[in-house]
C-alpha positions in Angstrom: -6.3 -46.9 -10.1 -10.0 -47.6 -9.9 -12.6 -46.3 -12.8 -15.1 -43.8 -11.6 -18.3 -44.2 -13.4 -19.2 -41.0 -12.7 -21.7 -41.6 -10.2 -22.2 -39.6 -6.9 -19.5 -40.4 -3.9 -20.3 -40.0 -0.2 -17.7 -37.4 1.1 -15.7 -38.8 3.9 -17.1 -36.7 6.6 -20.7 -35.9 5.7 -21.6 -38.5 3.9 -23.2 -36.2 1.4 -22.8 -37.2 -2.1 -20.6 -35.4 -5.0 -19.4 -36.2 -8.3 -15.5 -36.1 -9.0 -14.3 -32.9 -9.7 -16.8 -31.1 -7.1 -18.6 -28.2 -8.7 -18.4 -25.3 -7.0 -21.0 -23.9 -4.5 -22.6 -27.5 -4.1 -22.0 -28.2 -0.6 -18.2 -29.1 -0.1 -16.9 -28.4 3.3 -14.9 -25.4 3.4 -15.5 -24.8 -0.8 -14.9 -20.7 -1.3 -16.3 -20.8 -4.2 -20.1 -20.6 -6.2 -21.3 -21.0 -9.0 -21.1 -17.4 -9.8 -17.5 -17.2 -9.1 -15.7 -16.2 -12.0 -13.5 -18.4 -13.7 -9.8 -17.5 -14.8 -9.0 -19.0 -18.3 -5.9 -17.6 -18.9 -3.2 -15.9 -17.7 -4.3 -12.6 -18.9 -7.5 -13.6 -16.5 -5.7 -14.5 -13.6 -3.7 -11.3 -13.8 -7.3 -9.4 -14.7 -9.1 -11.5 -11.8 -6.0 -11.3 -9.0 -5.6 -8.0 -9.2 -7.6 -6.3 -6.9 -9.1 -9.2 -5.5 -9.8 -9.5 -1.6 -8.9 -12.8 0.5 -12.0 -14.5 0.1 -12.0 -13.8 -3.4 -8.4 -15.0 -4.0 -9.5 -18.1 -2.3 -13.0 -18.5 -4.2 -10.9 -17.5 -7.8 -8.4 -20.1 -7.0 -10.2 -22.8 -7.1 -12.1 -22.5 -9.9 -9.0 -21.4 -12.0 -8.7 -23.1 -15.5 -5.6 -21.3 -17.2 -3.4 -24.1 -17.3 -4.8 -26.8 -19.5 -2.5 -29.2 -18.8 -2.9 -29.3 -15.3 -6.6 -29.0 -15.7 -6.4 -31.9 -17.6 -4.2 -34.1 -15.2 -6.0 -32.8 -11.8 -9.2 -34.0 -13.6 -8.1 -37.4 -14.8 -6.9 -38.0 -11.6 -10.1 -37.3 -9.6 -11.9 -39.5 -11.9 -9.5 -42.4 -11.8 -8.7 -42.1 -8.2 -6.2 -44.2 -6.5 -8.1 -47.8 -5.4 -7.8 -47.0 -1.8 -9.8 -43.7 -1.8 -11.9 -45.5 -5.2 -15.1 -44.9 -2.3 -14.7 -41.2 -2.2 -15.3 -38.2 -4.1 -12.4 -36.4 -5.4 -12.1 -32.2 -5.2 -10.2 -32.6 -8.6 -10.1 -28.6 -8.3 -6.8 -26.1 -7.7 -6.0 -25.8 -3.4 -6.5 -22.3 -2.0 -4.2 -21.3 1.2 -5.2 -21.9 4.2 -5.4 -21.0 8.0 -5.1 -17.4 9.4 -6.5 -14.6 7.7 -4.2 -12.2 9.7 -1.0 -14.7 9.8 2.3 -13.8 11.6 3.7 -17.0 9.6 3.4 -17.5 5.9 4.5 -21.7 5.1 5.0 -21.6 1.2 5.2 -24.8 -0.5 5.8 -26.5 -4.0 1.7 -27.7 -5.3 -1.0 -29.8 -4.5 -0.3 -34.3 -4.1 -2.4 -35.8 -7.1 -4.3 -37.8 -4.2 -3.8 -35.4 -1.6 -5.4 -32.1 -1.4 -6.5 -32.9 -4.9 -8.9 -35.5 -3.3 -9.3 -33.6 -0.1 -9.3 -30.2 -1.2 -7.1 -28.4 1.5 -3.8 -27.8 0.9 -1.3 -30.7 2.3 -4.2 -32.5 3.8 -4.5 -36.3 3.0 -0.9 -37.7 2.2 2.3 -38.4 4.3 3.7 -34.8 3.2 1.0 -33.4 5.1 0.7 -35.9 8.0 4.6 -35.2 8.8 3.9 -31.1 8.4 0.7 -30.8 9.9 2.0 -33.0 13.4 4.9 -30.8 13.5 3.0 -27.7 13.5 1.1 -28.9 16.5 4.1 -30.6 18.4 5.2 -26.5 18.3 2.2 -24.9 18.6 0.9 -23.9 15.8 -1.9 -26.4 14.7 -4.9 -26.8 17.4 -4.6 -31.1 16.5 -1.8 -32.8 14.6 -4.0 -34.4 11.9 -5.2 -32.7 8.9 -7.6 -35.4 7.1 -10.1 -33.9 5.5 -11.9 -30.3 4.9 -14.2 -31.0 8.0 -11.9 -31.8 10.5 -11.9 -29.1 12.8 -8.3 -28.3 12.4 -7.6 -24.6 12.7 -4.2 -23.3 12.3 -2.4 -20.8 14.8 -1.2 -17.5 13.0 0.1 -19.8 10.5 -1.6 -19.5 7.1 -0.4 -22.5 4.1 -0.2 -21.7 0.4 0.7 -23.4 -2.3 3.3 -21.9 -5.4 1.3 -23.7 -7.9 -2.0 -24.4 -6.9 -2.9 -27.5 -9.4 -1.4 -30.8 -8.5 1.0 -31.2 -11.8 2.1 -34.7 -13.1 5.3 -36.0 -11.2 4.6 -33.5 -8.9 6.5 -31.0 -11.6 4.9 -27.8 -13.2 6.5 -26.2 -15.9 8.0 -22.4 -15.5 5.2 -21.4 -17.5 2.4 -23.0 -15.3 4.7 -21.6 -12.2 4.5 -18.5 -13.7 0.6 -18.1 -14.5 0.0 -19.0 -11.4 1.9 -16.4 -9.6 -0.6 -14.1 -9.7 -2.6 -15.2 -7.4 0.1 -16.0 -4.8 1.4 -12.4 -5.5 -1.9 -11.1 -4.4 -2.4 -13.3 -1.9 0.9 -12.5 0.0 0.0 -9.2 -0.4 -2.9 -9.3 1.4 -1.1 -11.0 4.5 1.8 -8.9 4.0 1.2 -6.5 6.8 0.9 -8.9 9.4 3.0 -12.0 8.5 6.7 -11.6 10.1 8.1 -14.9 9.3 8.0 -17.2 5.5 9.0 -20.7 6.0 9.7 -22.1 2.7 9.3 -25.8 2.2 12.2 -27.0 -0.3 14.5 -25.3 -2.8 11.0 -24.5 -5.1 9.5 -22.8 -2.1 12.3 -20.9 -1.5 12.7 -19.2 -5.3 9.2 -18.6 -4.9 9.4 -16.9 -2.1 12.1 -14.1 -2.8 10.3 -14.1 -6.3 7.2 -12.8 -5.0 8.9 -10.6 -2.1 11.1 -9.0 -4.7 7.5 -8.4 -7.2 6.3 -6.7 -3.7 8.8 -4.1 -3.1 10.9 -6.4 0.0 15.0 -5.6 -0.3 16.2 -9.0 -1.4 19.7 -9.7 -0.6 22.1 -9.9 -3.0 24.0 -12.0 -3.8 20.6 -14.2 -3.7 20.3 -15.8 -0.5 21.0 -20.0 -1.0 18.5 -22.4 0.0 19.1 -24.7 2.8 17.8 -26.3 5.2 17.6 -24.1 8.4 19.0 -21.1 6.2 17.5 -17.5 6.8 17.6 -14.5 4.6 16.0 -10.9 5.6 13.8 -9.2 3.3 13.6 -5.6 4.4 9.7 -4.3 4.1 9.4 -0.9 1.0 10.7 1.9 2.4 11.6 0.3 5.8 14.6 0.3 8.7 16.3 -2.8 7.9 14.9 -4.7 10.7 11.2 -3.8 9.8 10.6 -6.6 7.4 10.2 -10.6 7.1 12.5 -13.5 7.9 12.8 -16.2 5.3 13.3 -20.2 6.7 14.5 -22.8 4.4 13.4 -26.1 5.3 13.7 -29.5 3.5 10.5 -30.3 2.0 8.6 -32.9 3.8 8.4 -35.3 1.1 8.6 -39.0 1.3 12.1 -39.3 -0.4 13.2 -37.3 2.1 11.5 -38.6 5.1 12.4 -41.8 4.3 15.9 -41.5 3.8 16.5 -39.4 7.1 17.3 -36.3 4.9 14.3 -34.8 7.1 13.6 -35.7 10.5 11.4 -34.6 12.9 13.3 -32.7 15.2 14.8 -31.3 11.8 11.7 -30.3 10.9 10.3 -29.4 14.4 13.2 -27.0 14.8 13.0 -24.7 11.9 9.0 -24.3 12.3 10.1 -23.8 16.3 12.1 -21.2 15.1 9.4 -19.5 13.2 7.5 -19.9 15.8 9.5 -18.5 18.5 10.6 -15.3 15.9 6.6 -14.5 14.7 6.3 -14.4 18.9 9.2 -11.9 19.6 7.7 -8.2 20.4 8.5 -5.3 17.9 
């Protein structure tokens, strides 16, 4: 890794300078946040600040949060050390709000933000081979306008298909503790709330995905199957909506995660991968 001096860094797309992490509200494409925006310090706050927060808020409280000092710690070493090949660039070094629809018919929950990934790029599976493999399947079935997700200014819009992450810091070895999972809940609680009423289909990306997903479902009121529904890939579980028929709810995916190990080893292919976000797809499209 290259040393950042702490000088100013051209940003990849405008060329406008920043210093690694970005403060919020000074310029950065697609940045939620201001200066103004208050800042959750610990869990009590992200429970205080979540609460009764609206979408934009979420997204703007997100990325300023600060409750986990660990992982504010290791986000922030890492946008100042950077990796040598992106030494040239500023670093977001800030946690990743969802993104895409505000009204989604799909909800694609994954694990947390890549150290030199979204951390750098500051959208959520945007700027390592994780995302490059997601983000081209979602366009080979519809669902992403390009299949490229490089940078916040890229144009990329997503199609009724919104992306959040469980934990919203990139952790070392890509591993946050339960209690880091769990102070960050909040704000994916309230954030799946928010989409709840329009999102038919979850497609969680890996076994952590997955328990996040029937977590959160079962904090909201869904019928969770019992015994708990196994994670596979291609697996589906049912989660009945509060006070619903049976069929009135959301349809869980499992899908491998998109990492390298398992792109590389052929655990996860592309048609793999291509068939369970077809399938999504194909059951957010269905009428009723």
């Amino acid at each position: 890794m290259s040393t950042d001096p702490g000088g100013l860094l051209p940003h990849p797309a405008t060329g406008e300078l920043f210093p690694s992490p970005v403060p919020p509200g000074t310029g950065w494409p697609g940045d939620p946040a201001d200066a103004t925006t208050p800042v959750a310090a610990s869990p009590a706050a992200v429970r205080r600040l979540a609460r009764d927060a609206g979408l934009h808020d979420v997204e703007a409280g997100v990325s300023v949060c600060r409750a986990c000092p660990r992982l504010v710690r290791w986000r922030e070493d890492v946008a100042h050390a950077k990796r040598a090949s992106f030494a040239g660039e500023p670093y977001w070094g800030r946690p990743i709000p969802g993104f895409g629809a505000e009204h989604p018919t799909i909800l694609v929950v994954g694990l947390a933000p890549a150290a030199n990934g979204a951390n750098r790029t500051g959208r959520v599976f945007t700027g390592d081979r994780s995302g490059d493999w997601l983000f081209a399947s979602l366009h080979r079935v519809g669902l992403a306008t390009q299949p490229t997700s490089v940078h916040a200014d890229d144009g990329l819009e997503l199609v009724d298909t919104r992306l959040v992450a469980t934990v919203r810091c990139a952790p070392p070895l890509n591993k946050p503790t339960p209690e880091e999972r769990d102070t960050c809940a909040p704000w994916l609680d309230r954030e799946v709330a928010l989409v709840a009423d329009s999102v038919r289909v979850v497609v969680a990306l890996g076994s952590f995905g997955w328990d996040a997903a029937l977590r959160t479902y079962r904090r909201a009121g869904h019928v969770v199957p019992v015994p708990k529904p196994r994670f596979g890939h291609g697996a589906e579980a049912h989660l009945a909506r509060p006070g619903g028929a049976h069929e009135d709810g959301v349809t869980l995916l499992g899908c491998y995660h998109p990492s390298q190990q398992n792109t590389f080893t052929g655990k996860l292919t592309e048609p793999m991968l291509d068939r369970v976000l077809g399938r999504a797809a194909a059951l957010a499209r269905m009428p009723g």
